[in-house]
N, C-alpha and C positions, 0 to 999 in steps of 0.2 A: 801438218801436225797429226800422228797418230791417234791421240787419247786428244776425245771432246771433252769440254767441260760441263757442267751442269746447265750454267746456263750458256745460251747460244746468243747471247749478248756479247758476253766477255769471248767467244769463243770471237767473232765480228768485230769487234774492239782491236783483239790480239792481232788477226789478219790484215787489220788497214793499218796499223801500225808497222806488221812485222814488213806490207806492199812499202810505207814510205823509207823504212829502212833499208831497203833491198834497195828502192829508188836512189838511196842515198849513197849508196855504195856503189853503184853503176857511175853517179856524177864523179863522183871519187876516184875511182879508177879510171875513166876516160881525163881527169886532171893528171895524174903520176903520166899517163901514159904522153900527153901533153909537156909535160915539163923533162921526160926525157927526150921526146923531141927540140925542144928549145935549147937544150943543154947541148946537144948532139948538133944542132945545126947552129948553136950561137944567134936564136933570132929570140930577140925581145919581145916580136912584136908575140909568139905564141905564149911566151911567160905572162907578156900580159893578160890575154883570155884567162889563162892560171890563175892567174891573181883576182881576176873579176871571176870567172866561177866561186871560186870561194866563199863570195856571199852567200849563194845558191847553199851550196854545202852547211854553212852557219843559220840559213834559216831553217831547212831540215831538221838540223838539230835541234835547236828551238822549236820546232815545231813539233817532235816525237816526246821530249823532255815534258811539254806538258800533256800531249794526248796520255802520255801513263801516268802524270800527275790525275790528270782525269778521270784515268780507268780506275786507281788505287783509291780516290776519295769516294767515286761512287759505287766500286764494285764491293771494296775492303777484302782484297784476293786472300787465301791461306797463304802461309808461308810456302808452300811449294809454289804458287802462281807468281809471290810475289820475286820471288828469284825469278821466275820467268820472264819477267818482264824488265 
């Protein structure tokens, strides 16, 4: 991120959020890449790893969903940050 913000709380906030979203997206693509494996070779059995990752993937979410619930109730971002997030 180019431009800090005032405070170097939310600036720390933003960071470990924007790490588990980037984490989230690594799980995410190594699934597509999985499931075109399984399609490509007809094995169920890698569909199903597919399918059990995905919880992985849904607590992620859940778990980003409230860290910015978080950050918005205790930081109360401007509307510029709050797009940010």
């Amino acid at each position: 991120m180019p431009e800090h913000h005032l405070s170097s709380q939310f600036d720390a906030d933003l960071t470990a959020v924007s790490a588990q979203l980037m984490e989230m997206g690594g799980v995410t693509e190594a699934m597509i890449q999985q499931a075109i494996a399984a399609l490509s070779r007809i094995d169920t059995s890698i569909a199903d790893e597919v399918i059990a990752a995905e919880v992985r993937v849904n607590a992620f979410e859940v778990s980003i969903d409230r860290e910015i619930s978080s950050i918005i109730g205790r930081r109360q971002p401007t509307a510029r940050d709050l797009r940010l997030l």
